[in-house]
FISE-230066 format. One record per residue (C-alpha): x, y, z; residue in three letters. Coordinates in steps of 0.5 Angstrom, whole numbers, padded with zeros to 4 digits, always signed. Example, Ala and Ser with C-alpha at 12.3 -4.5 7.8 and 13.67 -1.06 7.14 Angstrom:
<atoms>
+0025-0009+0016ALA
+0027-0002+0014SER
</atoms>
This chain:
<atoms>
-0053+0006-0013UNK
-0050-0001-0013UNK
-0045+0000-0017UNK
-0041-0007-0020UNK
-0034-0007-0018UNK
-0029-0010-0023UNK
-0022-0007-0020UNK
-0018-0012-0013UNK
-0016-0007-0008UNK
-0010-0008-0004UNK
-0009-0005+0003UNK
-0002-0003+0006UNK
-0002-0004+0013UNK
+0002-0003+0020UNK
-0001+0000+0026UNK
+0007+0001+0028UNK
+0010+0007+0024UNK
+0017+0007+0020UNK
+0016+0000+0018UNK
+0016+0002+0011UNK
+0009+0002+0009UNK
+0009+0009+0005UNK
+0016+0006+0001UNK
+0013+0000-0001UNK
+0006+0002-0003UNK
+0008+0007-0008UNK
+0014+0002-0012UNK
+0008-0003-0011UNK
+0003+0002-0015UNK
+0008+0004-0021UNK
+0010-0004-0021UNK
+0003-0005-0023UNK
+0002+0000-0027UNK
+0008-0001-0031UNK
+0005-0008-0031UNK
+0000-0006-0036UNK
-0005-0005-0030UNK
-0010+0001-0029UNK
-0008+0003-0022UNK
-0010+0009-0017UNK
-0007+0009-0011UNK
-0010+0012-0005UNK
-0005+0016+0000UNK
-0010+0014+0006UNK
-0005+0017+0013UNK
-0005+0025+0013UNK
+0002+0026+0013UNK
+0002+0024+0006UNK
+0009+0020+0005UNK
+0007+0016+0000UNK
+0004+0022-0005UNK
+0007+0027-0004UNK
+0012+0027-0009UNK
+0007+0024-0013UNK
+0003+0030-0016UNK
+0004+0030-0023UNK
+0000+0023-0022UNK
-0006+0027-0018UNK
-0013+0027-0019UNK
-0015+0033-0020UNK
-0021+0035-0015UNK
-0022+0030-0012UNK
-0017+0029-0004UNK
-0017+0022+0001UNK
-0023+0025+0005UNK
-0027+0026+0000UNK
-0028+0018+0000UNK
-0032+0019+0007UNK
-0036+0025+0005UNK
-0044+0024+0003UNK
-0043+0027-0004UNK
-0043+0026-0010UNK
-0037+0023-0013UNK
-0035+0022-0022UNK
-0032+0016-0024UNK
-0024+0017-0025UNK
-0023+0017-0033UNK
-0016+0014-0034UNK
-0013+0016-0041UNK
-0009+0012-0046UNK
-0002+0012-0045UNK
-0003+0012-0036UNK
-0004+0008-0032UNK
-0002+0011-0025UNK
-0007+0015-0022UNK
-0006+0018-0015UNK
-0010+0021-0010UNK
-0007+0025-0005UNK
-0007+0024+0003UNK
-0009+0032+0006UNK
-0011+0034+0014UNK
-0018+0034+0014UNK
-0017+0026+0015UNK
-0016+0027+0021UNK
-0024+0030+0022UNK
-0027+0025+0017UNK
-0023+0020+0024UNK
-0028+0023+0028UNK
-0034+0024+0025UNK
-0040+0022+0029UNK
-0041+0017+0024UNK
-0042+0011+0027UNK
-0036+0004+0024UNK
-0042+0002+0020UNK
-0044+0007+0016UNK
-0036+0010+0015UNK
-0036+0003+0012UNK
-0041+0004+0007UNK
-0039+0010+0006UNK
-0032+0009+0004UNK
-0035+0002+0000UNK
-0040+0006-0005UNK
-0035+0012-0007UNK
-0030+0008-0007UNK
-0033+0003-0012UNK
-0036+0010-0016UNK
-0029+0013-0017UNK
-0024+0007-0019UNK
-0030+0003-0023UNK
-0025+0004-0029UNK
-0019+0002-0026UNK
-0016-0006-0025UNK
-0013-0005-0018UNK
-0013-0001-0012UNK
-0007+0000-0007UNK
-0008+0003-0001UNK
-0002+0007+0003UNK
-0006+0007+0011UNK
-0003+0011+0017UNK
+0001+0007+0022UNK
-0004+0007+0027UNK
-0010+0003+0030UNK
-0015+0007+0027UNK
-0022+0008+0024UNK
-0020+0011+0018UNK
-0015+0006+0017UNK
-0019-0001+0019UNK
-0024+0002+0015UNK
-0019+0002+0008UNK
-0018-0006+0011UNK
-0025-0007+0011UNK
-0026-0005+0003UNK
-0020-0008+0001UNK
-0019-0016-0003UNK
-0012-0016+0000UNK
-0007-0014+0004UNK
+0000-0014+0006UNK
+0004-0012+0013UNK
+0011-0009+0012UNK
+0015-0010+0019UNK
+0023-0007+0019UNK
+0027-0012+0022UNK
+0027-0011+0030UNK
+0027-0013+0037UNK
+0020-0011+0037UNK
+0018-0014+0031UNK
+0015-0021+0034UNK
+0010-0017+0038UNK
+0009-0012+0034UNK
+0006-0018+0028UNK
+0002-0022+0032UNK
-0002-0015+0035UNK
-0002-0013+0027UNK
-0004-0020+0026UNK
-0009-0021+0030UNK
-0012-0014+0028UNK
-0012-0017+0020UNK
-0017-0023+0024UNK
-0022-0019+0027UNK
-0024-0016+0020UNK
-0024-0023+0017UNK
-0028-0025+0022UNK
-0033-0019+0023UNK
-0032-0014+0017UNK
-0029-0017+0011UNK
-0029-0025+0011UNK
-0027-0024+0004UNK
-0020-0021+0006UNK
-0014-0024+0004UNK
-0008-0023+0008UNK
-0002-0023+0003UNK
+0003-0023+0009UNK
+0008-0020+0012UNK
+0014-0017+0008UNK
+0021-0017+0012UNK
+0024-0010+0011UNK
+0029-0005+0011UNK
+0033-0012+0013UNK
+0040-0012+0013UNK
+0045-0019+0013UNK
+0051-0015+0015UNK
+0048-0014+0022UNK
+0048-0021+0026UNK
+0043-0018+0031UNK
+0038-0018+0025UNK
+0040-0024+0023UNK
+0037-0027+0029UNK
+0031-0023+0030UNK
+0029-0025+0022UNK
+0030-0032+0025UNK
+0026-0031+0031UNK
+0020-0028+0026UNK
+0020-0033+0021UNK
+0020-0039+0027UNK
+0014-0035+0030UNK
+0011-0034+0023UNK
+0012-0038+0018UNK
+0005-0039+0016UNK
+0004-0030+0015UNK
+0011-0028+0011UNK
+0011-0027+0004UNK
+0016-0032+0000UNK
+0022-0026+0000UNK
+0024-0020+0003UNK
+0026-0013+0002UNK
+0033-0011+0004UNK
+0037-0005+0007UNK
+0038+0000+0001UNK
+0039+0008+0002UNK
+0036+0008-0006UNK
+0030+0007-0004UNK
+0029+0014+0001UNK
+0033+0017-0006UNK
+0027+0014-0010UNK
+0023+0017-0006UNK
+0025+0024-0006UNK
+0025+0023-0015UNK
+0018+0021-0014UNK
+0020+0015-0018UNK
+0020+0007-0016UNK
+0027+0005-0014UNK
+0028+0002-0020UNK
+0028+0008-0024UNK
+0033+0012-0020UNK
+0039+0014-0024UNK
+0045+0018-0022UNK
+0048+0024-0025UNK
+0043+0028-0021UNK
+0037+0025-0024UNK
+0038+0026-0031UNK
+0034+0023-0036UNK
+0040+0020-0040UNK
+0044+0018-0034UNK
+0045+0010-0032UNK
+0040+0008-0027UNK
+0044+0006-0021UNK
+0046-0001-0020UNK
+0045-0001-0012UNK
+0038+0002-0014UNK
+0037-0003-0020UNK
+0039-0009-0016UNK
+0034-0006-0010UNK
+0029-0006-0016UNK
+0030-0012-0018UNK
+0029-0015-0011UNK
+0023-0012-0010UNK
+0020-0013-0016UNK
+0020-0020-0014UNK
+0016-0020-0008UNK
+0011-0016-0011UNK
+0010-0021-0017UNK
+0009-0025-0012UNK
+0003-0022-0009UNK
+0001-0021-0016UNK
+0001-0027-0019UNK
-0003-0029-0012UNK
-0008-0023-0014UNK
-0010-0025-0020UNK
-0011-0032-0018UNK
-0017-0029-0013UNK
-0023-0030-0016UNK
-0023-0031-0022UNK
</atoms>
């Protein structure tokens, strides 16, 4: 059944781990959220960093490798008053990697369950593993977008043009429809003179692929993430309901909020 798909997906993706994607993408998906937007995000790396302090958003019966599986999906019914949704990363993506299917048909597979249950939804964000894999290329593959977090290190220029180039060969091949918004410095720190000059050395090898802002350094956003709420809604006093939000959080949050305005408003302007 060809369904018609209304919803943009936007992949997160770095085939090197800790640069920040599970962090990222969850504030990415509450910011879009919180920004009128019905949003599902989809935990694609089986260690389940980005969802699993997200559960009281979770899609009941319905886990990441469902998405590759040949049966019979529903639609996801958002209710009013929601517009977060999460679906849950579990292990058997590590057997939905090795499947006998061949790329194609994983591809297809993906296509069509994900078009039948996010068919009510405005945006997709998609947290995938870090590394070069089936699943992984196949969540590029059915995305309109995506984005490239890379920590500010020694590794970091070498590691931009493999992820680079990676991204090239499915516009090439796959998606020609990709649009690659960027890669988003992270977890940067001005303090240190050292990064201060790897920062350089990638914006001068670079230029073309960043995004029009940065995410620095800040403890905030691993607390938030212990909450399982954006970095810009933690507070202090152990998390209770009526105390301040923190002000490195709240300055983190603003910061952040602001690169992904950015990839929204580039979003919003694609297609239509």
């Amino acid at each position: 059944m060809n369904i018609p798909r209304k919803f943009k997906a936007k992949a997160w993706a770095n085939q090197k781990g800790g640069v920040g994607k599970s962090i990222l993408s969850y504030n990415d998906a509450f910011f879009l959220a919180e920004s009128g937007k019905r949003t599902l995000y989809i935990d694609g790396d089986e260690q389940g960093n980005g969802s699993k302090r997200l559960v009281e958003y979770a899609v009941s019966d319905l886990v990441t490798s469902d998405l590759f599986k040949a049966s019979s999906l529903s639609p996801i019914i958002p209710i009013d008053g929601q517009n977060l949704y999460v679906v849950m990363a579990d292990d058997a993506l590590i057997k939905a990697e090795r499947t006998d299917m061949d790329d194609g048909e994983m591809v297809e597979l993906l296509k069509m369950n994900l078009a039948t249950v996010a068919q009510h939804f405005d945006y997709v964000v998609i947290d995938t593993a870090g590394s070069n894999s089936r699943i992984a290329n196949s969540f590029l593959v059915a995305s309109d977008f995506v984005a490239i977090p890379f920590r500010v290190d020694p590794f970091s220029i070498d590691v931009a043009k493999k992820v680079l180039t990676r991204v090239a060969f499915v516009q090439q091949k796959w998606n020609p429809g990709l649009v690659n918004l960027g890669i988003v410095p992270n977890e940067f720190d001005s303090g240190q003179p050292a990064q201060v000059d790897w920062l350089k050395q990638l914006v001068s090898a670079y230029r073309p692929f960043l995004t029009a802002g940065l995410v620095n350094k800040s403890v905030s956003y691993k607390e938030a993430a212990l909450e399982g709420v954006p970095v810009w809604r933690l507070r202090g006093g152990d998390g209770e309901s009526n105390a301040p939000v923190k002000t490195a959080a709240r300055n983190a949050g603003k910061e952040v909020k602001a690169v992904f305005q950015i990839m929204l408003d580039r979003m919003e302007k694609a297609n239509g």
